[in-house]
Backbone as JSON Lines, residues from 0, in Angstrom:
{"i":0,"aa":"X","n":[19.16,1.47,19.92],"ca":[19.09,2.88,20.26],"c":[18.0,3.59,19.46]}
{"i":1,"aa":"X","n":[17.92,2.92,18.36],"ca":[16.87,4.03,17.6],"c":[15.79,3.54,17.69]}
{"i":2,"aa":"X","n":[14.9,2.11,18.37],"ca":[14.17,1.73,18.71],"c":[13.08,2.51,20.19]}
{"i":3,"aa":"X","n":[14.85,3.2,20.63],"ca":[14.45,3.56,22.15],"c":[14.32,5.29,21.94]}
{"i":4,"aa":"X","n":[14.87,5.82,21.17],"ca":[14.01,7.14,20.34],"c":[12.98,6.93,19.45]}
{"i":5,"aa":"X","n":[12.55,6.28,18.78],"ca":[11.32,6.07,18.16],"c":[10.05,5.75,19.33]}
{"i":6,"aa":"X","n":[10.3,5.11,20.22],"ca":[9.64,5.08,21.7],"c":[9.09,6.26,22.16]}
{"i":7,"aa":"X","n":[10.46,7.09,22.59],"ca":[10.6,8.43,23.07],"c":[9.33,9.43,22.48]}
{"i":8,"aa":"X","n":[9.85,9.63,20.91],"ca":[9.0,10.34,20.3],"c":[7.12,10.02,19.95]}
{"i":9,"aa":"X","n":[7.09,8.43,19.75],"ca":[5.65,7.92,20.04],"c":[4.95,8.46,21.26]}
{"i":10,"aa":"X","n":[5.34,8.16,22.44],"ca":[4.89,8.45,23.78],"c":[4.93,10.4,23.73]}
{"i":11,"aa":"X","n":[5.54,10.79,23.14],"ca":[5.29,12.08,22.72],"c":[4.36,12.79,22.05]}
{"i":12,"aa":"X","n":[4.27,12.1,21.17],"ca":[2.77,12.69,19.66],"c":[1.49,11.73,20.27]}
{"i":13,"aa":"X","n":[1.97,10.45,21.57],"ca":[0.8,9.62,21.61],"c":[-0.23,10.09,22.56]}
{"i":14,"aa":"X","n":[0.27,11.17,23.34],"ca":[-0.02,11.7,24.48],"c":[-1.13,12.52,23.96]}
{"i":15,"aa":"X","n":[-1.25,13.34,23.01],"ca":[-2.13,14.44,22.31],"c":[-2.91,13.81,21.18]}
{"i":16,"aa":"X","n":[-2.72,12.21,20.95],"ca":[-4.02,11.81,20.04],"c":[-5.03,10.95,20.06]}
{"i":17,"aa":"X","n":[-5.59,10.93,19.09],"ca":[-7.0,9.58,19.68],"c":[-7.19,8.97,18.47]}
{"i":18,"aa":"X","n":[-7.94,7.96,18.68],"ca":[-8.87,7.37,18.06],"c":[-7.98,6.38,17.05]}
{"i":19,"aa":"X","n":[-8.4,6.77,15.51],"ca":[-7.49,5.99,14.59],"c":[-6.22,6.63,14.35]}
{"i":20,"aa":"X","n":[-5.94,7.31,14.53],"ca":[-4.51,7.92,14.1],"c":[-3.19,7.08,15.2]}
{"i":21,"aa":"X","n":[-4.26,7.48,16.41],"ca":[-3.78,6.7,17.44],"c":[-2.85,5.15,17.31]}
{"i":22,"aa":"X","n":[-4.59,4.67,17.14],"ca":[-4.69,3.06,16.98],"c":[-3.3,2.77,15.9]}
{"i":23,"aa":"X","n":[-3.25,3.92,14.41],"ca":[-2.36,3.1,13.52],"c":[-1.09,3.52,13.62]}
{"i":24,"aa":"X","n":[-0.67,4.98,14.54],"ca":[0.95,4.63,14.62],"c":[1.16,3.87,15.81]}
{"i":25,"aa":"X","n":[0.38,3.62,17.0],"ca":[1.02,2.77,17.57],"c":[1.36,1.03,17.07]}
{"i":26,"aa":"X","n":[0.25,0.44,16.17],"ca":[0.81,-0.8,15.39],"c":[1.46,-0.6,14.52]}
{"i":27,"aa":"X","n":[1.46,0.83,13.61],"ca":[2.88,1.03,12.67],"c":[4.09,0.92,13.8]}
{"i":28,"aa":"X","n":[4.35,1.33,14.58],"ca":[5.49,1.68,15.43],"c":[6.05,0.08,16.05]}
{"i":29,"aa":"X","n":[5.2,-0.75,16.31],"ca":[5.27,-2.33,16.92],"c":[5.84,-2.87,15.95]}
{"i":30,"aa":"X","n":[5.64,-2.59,14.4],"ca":[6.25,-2.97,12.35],"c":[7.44,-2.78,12.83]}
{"i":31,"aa":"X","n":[8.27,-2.04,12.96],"ca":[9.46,-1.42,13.12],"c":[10.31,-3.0,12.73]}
{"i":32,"aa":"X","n":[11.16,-3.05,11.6],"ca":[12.39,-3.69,11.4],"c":[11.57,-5.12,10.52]}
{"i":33,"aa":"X","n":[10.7,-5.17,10.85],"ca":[9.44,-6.26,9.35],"c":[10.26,-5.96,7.69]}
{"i":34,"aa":"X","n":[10.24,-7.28,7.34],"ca":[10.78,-7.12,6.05],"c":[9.9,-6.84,5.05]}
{"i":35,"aa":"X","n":[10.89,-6.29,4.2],"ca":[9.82,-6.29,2.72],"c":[9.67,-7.43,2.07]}
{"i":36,"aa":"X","n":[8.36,-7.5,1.52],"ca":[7.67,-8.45,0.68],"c":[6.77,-8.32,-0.37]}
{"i":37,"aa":"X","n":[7.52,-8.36,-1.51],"ca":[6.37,-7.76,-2.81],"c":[4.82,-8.76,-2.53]}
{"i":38,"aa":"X","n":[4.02,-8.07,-2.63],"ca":[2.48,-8.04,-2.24],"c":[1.95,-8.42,-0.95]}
{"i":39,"aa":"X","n":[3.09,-8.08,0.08],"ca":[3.09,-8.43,1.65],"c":[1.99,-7.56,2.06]}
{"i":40,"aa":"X","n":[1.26,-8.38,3.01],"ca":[0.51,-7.19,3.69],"c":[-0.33,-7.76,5.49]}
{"i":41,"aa":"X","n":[1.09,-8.63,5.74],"ca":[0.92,-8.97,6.86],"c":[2.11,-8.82,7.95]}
{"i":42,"aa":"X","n":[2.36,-9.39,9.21],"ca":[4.02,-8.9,9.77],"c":[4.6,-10.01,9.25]}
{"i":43,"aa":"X","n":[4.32,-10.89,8.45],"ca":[5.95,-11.82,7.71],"c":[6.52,-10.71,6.82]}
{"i":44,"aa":"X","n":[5.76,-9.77,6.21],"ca":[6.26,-8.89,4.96],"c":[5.24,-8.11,4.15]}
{"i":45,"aa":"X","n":[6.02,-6.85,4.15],"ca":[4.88,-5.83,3.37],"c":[5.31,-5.08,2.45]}
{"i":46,"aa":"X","n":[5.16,-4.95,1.84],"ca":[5.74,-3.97,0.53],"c":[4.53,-2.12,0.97]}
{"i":47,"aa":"X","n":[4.62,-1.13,0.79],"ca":[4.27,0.19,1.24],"c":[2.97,-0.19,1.58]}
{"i":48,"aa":"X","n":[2.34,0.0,0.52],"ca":[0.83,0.09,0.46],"c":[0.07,-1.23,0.9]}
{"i":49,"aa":"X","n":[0.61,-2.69,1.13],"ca":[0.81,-3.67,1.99],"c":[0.6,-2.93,3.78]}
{"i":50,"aa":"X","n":[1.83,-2.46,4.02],"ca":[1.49,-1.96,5.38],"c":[0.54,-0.88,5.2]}
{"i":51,"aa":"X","n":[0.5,-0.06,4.6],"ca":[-0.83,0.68,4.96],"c":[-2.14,0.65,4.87]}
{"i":52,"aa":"X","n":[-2.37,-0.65,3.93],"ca":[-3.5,-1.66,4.17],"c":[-3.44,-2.18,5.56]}
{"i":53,"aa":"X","n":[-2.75,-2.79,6.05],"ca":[-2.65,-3.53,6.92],"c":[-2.93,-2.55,8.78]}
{"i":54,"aa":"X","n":[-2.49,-1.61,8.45],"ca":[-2.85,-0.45,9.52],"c":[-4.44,-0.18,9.79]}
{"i":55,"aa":"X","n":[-4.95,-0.02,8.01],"ca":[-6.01,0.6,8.11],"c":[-7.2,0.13,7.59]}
{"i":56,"aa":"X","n":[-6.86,-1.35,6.79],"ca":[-8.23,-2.03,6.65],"c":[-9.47,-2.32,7.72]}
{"i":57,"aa":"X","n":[-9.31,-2.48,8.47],"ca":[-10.47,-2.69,9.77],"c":[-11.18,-1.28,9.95]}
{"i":58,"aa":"X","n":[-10.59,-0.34,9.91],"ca":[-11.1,0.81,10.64],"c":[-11.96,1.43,8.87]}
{"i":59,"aa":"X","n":[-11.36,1.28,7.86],"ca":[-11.91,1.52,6.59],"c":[-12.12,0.59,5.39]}
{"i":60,"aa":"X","n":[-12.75,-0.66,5.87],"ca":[-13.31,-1.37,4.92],"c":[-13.31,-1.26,3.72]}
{"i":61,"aa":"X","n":[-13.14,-0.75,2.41],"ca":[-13.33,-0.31,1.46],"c":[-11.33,0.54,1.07]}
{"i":62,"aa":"X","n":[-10.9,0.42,1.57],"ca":[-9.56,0.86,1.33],"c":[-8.72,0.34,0.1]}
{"i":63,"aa":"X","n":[-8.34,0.85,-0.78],"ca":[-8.1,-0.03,-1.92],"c":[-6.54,-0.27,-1.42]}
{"i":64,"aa":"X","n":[-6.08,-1.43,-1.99],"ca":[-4.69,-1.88,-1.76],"c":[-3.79,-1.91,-2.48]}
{"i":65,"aa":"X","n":[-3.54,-0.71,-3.58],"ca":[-2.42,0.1,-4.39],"c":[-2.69,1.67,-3.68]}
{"i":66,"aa":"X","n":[-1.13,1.9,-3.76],"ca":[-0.46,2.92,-3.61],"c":[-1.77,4.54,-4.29]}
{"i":67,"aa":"X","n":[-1.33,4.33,-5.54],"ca":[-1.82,4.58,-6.61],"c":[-3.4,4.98,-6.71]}
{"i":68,"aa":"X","n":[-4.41,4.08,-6.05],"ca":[-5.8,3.84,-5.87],"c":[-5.83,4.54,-3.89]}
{"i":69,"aa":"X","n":[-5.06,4.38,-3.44],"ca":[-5.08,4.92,-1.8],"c":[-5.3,6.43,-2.17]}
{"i":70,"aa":"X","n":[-4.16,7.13,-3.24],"ca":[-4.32,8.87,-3.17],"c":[-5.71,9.14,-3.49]}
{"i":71,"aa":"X","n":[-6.78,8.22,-3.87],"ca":[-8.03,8.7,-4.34],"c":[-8.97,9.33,-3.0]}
{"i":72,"aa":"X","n":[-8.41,8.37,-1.89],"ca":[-9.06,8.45,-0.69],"c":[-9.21,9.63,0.02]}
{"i":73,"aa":"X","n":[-10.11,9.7,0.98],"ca":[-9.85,10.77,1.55],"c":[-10.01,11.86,1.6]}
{"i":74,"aa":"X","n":[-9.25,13.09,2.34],"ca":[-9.22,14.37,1.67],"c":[-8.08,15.0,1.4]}
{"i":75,"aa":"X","n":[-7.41,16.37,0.6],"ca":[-6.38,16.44,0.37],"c":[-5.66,17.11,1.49]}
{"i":76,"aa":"X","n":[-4.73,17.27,2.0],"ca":[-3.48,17.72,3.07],"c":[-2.58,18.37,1.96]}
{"i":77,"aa":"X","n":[-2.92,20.1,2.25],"ca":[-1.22,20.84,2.14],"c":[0.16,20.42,2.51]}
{"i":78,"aa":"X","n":[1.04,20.38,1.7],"ca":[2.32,19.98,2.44],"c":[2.55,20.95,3.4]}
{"i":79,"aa":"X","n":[2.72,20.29,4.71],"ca":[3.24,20.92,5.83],"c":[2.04,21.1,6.91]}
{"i":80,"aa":"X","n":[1.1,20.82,6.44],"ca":[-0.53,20.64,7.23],"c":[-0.45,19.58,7.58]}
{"i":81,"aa":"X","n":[0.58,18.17,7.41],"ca":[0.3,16.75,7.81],"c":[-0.17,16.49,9.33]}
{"i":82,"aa":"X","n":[-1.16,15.83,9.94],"ca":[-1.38,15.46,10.79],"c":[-0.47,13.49,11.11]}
{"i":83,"aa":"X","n":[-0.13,13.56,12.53],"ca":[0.48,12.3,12.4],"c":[-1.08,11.34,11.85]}
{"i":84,"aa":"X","n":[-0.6,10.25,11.3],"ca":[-1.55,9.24,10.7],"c":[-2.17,9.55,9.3]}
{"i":85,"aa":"X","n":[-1.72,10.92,8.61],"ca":[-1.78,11.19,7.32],"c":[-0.95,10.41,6.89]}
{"i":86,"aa":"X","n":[-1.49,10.0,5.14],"ca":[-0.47,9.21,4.22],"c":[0.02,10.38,3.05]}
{"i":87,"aa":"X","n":[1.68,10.09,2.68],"ca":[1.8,11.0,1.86],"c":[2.62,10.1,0.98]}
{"i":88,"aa":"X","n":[2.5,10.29,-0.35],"ca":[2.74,9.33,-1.6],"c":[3.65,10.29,-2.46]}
{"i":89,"aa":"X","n":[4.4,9.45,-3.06],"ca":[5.78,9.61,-3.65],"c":[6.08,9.48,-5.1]}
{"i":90,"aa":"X","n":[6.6,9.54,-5.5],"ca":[7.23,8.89,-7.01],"c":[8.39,8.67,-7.19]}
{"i":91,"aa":"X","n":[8.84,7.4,-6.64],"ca":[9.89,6.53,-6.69],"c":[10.72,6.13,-7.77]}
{"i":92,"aa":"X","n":[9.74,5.87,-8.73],"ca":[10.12,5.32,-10.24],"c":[11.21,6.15,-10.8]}
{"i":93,"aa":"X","n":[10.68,5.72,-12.51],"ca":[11.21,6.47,-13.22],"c":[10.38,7.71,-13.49]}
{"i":94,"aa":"X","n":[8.88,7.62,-13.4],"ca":[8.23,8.72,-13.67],"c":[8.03,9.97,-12.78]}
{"i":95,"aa":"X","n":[8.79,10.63,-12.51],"ca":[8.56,12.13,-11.65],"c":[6.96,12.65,-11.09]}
{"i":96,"aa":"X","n":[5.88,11.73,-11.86],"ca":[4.63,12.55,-11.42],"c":[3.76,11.19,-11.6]}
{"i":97,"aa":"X","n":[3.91,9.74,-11.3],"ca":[3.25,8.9,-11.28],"c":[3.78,8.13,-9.64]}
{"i":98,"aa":"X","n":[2.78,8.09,-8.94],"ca":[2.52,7.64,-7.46],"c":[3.08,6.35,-7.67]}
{"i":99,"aa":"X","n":[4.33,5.47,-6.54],"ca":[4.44,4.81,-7.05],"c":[5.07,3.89,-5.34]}
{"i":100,"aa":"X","n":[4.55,4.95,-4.3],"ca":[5.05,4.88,-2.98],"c":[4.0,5.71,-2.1]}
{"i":101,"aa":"X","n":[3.85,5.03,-0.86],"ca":[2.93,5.46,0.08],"c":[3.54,5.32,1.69]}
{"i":102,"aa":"X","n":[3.85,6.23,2.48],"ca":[3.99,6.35,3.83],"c":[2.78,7.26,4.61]}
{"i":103,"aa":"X","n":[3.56,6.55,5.83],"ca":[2.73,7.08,6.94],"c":[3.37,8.6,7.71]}
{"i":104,"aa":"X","n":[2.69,9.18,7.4],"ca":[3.35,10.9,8.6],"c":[3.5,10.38,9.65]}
{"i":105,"aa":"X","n":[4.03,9.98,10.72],"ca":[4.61,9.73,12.01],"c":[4.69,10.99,13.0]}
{"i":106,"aa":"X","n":[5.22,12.07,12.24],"ca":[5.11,13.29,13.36],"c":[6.62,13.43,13.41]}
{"i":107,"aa":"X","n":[6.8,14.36,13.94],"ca":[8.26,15.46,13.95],"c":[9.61,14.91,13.01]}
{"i":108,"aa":"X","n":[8.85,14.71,11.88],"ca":[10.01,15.44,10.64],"c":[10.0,13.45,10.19]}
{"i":109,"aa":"X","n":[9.28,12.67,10.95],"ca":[9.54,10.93,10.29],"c":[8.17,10.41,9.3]}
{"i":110,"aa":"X","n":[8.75,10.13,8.89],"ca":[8.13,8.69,7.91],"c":[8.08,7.3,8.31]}
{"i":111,"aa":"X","n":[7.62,6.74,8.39],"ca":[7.14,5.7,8.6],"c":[6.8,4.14,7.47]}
{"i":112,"aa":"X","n":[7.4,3.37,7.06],"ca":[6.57,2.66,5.51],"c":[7.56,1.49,5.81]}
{"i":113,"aa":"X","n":[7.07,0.75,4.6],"ca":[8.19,-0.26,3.96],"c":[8.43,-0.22,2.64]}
{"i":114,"aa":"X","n":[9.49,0.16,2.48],"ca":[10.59,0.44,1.57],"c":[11.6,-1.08,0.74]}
{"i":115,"aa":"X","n":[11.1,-0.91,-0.78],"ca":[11.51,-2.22,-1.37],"c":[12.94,-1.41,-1.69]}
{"i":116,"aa":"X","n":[13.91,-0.93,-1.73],"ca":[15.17,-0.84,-1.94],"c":[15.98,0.51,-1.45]}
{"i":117,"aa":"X","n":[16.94,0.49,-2.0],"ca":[17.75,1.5,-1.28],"c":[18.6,1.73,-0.2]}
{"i":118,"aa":"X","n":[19.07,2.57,0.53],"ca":[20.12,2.73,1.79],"c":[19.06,1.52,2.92]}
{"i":119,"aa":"X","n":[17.79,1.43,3.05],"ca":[17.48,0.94,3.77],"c":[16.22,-0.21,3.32]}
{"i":120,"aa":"X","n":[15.98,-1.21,3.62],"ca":[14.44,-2.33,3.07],"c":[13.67,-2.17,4.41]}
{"i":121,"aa":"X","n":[12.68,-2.64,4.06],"ca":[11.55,-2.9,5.23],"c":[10.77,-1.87,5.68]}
{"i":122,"aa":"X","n":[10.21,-2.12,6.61],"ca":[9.6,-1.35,7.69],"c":[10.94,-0.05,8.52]}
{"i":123,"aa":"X","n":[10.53,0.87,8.42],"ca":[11.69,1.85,8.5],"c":[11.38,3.77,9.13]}
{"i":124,"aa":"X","n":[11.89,4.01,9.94],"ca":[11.4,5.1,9.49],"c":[12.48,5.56,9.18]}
{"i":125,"aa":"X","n":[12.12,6.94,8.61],"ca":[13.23,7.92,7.62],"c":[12.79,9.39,8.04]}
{"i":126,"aa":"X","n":[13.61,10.37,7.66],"ca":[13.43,11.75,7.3],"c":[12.9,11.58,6.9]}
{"i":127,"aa":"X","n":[11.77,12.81,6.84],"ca":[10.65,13.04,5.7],"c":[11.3,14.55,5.1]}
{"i":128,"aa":"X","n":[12.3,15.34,5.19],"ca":[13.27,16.35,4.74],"c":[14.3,15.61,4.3]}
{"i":129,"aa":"X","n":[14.55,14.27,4.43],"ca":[15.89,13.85,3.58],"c":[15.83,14.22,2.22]}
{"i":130,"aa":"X","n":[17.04,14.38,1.63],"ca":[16.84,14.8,0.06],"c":[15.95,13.64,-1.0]}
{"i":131,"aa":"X","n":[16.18,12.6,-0.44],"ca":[15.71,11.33,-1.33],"c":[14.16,11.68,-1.26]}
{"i":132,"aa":"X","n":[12.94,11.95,-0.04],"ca":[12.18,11.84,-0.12],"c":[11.11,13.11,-0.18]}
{"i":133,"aa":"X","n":[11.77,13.85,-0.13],"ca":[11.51,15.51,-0.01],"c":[11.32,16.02,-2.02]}
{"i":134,"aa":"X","n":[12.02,15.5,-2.47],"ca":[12.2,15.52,-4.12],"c":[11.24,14.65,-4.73]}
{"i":135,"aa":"X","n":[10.15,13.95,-4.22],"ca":[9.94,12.74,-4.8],"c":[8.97,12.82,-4.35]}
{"i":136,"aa":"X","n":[8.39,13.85,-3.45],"ca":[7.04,14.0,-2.26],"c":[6.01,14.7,-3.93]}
{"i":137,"aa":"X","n":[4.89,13.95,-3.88],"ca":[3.93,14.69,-4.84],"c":[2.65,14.85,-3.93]}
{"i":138,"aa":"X","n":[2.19,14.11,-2.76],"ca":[0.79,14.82,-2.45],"c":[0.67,13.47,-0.81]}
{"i":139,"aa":"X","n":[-0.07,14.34,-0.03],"ca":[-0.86,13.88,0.78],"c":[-2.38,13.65,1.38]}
{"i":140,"aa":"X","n":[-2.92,12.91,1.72],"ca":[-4.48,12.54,2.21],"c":[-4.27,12.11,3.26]}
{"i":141,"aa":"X","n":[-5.36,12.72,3.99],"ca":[-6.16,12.43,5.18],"c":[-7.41,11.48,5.41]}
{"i":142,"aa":"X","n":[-7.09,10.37,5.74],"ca":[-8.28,9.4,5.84],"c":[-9.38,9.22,7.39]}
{"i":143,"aa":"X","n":[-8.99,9.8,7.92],"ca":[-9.92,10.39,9.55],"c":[-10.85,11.24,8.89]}
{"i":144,"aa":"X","n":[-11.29,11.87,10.19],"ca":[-12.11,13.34,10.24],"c":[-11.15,14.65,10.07]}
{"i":145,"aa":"X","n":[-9.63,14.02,10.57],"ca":[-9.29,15.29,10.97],"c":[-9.09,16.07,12.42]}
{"i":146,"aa":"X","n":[-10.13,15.15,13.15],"ca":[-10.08,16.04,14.55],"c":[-8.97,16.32,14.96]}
{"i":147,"aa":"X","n":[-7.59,15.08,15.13],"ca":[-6.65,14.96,15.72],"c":[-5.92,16.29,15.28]}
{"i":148,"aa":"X","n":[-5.39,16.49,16.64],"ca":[-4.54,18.0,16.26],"c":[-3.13,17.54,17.24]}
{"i":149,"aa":"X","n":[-2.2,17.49,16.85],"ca":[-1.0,17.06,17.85],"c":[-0.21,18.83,18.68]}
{"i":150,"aa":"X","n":[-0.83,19.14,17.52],"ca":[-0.12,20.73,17.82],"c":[0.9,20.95,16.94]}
{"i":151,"aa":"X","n":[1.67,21.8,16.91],"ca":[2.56,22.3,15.86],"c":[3.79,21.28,16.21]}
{"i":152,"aa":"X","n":[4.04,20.94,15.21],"ca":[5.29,19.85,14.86],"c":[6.32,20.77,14.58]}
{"i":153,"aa":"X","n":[7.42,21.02,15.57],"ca":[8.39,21.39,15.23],"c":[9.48,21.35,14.07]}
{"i":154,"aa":"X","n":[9.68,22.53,13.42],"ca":[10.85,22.21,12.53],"c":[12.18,22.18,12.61]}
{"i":155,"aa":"X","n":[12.88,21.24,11.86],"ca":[14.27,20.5,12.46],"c":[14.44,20.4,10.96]}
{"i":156,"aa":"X","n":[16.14,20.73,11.35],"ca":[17.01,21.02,10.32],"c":[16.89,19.65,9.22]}
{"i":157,"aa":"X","n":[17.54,19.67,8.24],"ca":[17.64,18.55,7.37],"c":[18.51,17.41,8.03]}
{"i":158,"aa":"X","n":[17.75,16.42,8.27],"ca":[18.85,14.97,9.06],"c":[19.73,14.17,8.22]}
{"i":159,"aa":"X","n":[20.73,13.49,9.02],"ca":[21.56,13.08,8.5],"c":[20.72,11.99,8.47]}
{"i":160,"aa":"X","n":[20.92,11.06,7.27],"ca":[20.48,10.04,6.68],"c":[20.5,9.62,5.3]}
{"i":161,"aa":"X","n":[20.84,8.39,5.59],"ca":[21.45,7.5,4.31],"c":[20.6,8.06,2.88]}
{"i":162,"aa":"X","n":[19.52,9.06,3.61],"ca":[18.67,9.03,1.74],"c":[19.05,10.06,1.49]}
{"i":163,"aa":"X","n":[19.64,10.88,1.71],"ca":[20.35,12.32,1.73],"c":[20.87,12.04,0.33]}
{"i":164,"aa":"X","n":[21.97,10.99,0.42],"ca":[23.05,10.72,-0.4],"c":[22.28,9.81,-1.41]}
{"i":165,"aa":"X","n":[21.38,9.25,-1.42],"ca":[20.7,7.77,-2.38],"c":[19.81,8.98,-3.2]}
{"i":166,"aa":"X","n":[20.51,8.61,-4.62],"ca":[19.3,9.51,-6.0],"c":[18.89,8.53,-6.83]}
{"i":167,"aa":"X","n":[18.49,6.98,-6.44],"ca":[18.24,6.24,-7.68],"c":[16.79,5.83,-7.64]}
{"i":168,"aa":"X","n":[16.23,4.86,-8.51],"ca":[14.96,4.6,-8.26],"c":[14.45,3.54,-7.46]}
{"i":169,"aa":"X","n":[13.24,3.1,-6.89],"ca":[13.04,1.88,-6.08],"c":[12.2,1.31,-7.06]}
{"i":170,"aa":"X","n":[11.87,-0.2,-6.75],"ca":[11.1,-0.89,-7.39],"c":[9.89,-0.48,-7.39]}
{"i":171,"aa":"X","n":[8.84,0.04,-8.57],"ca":[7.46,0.12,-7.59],"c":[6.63,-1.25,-7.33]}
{"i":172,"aa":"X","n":[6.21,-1.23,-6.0],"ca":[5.62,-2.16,-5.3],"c":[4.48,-3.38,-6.73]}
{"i":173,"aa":"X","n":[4.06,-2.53,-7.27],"ca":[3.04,-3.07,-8.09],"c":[3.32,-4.22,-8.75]}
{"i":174,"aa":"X","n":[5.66,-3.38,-9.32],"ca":[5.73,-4.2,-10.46],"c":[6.51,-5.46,-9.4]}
{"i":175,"aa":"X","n":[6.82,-5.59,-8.5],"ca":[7.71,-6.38,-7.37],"c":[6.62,-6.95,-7.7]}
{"i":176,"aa":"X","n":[5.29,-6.66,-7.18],"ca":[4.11,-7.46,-6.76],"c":[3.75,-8.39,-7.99]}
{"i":177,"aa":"X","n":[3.79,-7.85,-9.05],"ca":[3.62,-8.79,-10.66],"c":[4.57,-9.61,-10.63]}
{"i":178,"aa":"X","n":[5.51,-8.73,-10.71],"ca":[6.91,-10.09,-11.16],"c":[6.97,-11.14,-9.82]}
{"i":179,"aa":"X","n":[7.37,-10.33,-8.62],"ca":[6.96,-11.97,-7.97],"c":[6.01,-12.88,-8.3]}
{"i":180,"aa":"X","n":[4.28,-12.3,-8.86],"ca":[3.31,-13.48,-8.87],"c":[3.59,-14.0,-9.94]}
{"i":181,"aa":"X","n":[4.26,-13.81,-11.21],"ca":[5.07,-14.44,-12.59],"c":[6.08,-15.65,-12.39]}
{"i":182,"aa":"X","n":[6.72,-15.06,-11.6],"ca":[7.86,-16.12,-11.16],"c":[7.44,-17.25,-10.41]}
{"i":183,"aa":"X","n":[6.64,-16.66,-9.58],"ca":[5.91,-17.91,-8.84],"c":[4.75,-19.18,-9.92]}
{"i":184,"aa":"X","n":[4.19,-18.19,-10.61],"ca":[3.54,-18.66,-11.83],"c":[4.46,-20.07,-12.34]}
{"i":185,"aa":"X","n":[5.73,-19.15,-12.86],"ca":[6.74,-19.94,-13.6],"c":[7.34,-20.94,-13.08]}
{"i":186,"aa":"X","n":[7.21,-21.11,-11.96],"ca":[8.02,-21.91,-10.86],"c":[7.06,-23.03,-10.72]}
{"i":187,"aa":"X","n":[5.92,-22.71,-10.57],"ca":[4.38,-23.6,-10.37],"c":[4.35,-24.95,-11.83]}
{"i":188,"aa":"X","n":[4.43,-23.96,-12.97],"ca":[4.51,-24.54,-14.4],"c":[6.15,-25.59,-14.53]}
{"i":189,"aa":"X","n":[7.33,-25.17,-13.98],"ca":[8.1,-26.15,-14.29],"c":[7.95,-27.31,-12.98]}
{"i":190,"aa":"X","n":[7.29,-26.61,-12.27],"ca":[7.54,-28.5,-11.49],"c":[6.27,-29.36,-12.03]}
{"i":191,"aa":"X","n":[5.19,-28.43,-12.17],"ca":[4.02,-29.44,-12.42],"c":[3.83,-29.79,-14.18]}
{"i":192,"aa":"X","n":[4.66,-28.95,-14.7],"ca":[4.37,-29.06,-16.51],"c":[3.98,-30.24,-17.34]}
């Protein structure tokens, strides 16, 4: 069912856009239910900034592939100016003002990403007004021109959703991404030692 509203609403925002914004929610939108994978950045598994590499490397060559190094990009977006195919970055952690999460604006009130823990993993979309991610929102960029204009994105009440209720921290991708390549390290060293 929520495959067949996420449909609904694509064919909605897809109708009024072009070009790359286009191009990357419709292959974000095809992600839908892809697992997470610390330093994933293909459809076996992606950890955030994994899929948003993966959206937007071709079209921007030069795209760096941390979270963290992505907010450099671009230009800056007011909250509430988001165009769909804007990225807006988070702070997940423990630190309140260190970037530590990256989604995609999707358009009327969703998010779009893959998410290493919490009410939900993977490829997902969410409220972007849920309490979990609304508290935790520090800034957005625009990596287009800009042209795309969908028109005014309606506002809708606060949704019910599992992040409403979830106040804890997620892994950041970076350190998933270390400690998996450690373990794997470690794993490499006891069979071959």
């Amino acid at each position: 069912m929520k495959k067949i509203l996420y449909g609904v609403l694509f064919l909605v925002l897809a109708t009024s856009l072009s070009g790359q914004s286009k191009d990357s929610l419709v292959k974000a939108s095809t992600l839908l239910g892809t697992p997470y994978k610390p330093g994933g950045q293909d459809p076996s598994g992606f950890d955030c900034s994994g899929f948003i590499f993966y959206l937007y490397s071709d079209e921007i060559p030069n795209l760096p592939r941390v979270s963290r190094d992505m907010a450099q990009m671009g230009t800056a977006v007011a909250k509430g100016e988001w165009l769909p195919g804007d990225l807006l970055f988070y702070a997940t952690g423990t630190n309140p003002s260190q970037i530590t999460h990256v989604a995609l604006w999707y358009g009327e009130n969703q998010l779009i990403h893959s998410i290493s823990g919490g009410p939900e993993t993977g490829v997902v979309m969410t409220p972007a007004d849920s309490n979990y991610w609304s508290k935790r929102y520090l800034m957005a960029r625009r990596l287009g021109d800009g042209s795309v204009d969908p028109g005014p994105v309606s506002e809708q009440p606060e949704s019910a959703s599992p992040w409403n209720e979830f106040d804890g921290t997620l892994p950041s991708d970076y350190a998933a991404w270390r400690e998996a390549d450690q373990k794997a390290f470690e794993d490499y060293q006891r069979k071959n030692g």
